[in-house]
C-alpha positions as a Python dict, from the first residue, in 0.01 Angstrom:
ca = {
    (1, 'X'): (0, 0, 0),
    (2, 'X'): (77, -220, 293),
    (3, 'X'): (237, -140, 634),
    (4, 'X'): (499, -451, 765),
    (5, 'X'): (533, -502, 1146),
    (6, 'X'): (844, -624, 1275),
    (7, 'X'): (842, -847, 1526),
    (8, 'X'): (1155, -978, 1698),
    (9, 'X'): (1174, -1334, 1774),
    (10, 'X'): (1384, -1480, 2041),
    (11, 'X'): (1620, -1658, 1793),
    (12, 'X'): (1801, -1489, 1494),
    (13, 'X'): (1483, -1487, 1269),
    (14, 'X'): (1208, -1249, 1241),
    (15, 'X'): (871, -1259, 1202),
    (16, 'X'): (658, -1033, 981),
    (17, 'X'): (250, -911, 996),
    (18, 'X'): (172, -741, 656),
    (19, 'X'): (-166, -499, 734),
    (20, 'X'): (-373, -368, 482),
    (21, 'X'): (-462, 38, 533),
    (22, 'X'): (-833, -69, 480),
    (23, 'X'): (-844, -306, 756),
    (24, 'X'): (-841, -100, 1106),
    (25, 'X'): (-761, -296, 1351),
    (26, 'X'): (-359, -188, 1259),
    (27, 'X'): (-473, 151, 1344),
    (28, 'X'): (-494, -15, 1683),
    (29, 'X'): (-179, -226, 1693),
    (30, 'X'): (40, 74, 1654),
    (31, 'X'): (-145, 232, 1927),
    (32, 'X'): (-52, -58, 2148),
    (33, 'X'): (306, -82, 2017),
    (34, 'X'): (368, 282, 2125),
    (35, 'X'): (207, 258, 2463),
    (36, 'X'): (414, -45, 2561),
    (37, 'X'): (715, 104, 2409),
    (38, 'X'): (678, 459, 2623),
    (39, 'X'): (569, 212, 2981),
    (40, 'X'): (725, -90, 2924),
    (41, 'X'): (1068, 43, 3084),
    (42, 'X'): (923, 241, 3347),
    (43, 'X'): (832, 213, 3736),
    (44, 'X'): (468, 186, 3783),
    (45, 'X'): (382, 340, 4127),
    (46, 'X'): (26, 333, 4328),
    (47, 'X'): (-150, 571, 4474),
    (48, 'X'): (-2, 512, 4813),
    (49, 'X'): (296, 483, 4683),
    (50, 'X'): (289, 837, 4512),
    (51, 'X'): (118, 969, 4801),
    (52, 'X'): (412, 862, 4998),
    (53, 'X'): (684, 1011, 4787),
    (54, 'X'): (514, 1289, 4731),
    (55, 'X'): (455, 1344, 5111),
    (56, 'X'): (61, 1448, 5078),
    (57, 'X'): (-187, 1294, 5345),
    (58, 'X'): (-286, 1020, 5159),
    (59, 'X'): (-416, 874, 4875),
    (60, 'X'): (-742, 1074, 4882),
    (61, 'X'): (-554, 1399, 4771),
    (62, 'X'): (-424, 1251, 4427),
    (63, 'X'): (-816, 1123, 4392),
    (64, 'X'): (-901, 1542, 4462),
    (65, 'X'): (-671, 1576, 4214),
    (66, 'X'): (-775, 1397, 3906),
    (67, 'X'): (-1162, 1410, 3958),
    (68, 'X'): (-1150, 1827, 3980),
    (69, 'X'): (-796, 1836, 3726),
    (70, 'X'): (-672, 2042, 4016),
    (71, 'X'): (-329, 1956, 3903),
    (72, 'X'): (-224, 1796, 3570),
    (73, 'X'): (-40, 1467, 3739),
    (74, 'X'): (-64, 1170, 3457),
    (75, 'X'): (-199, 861, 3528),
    (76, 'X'): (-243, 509, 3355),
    (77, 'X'): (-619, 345, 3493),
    (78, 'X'): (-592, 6, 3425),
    (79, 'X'): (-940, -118, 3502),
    (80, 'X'): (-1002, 52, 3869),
    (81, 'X'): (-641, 16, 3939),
    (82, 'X'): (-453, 391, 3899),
    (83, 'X'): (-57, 370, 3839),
    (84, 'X'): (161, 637, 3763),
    (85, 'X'): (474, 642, 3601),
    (86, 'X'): (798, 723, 3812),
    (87, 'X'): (913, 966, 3553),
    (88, 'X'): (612, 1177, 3542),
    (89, 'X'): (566, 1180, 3952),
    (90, 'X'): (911, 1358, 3912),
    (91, 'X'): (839, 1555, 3618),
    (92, 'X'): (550, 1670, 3823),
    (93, 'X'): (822, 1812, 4102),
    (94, 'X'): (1000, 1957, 3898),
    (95, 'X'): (734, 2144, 3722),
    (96, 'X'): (582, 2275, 4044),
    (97, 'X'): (957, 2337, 4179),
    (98, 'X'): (935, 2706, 4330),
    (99, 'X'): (1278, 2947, 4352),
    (100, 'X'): (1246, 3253, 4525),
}
């Protein structure tokens, strides 16, 4: 059993990568594949930024946030560096949205 990857060239062709189910690094591929897939289209915001549409005090309340899970707010760490998608700052609002 094999798994092909399709890869889509700039020109008319395509390329193929034929992995084995006993080698794992494809485990890891598709993985990767999925993540750029789901951020790849999105708005990547910092914390300033978030703090900012959010209309908190600063930056220091979204750290509060993720380092006691005070409020479940995703967030992509890419080395220090914390980003947050667009989509899920507004999911966020509208999951905390309050009628009376």
């Amino acid at each position: 059993m094999a798994i092909k990857i399709t890869f889509n060239q700039p020109s008319t062709e395509k390329s193929f990568l034929t992995l084995r189910p006993w080698s794992r690094p494809w485990i890891g591929l598709l993985r990767q594949a999925r993540f750029v897939e789901e951020t790849s289209l999105s708005v990547l915001l910092t914390d300033d930024q978030v703090a900012e549409y959010l209309q908190l005090r600063g930056a220091h309340t979204l750290a509060h946030w993720r380092t006691t899970k005070k409020y479940s707010l995703p967030y992509i760490r890419i080395g220090r560096a914390i980003r947050y998608r667009k989509e899920d700052v507004e999911a966020f609002l509208l999951a905390h949205r309050q009628e009376d």
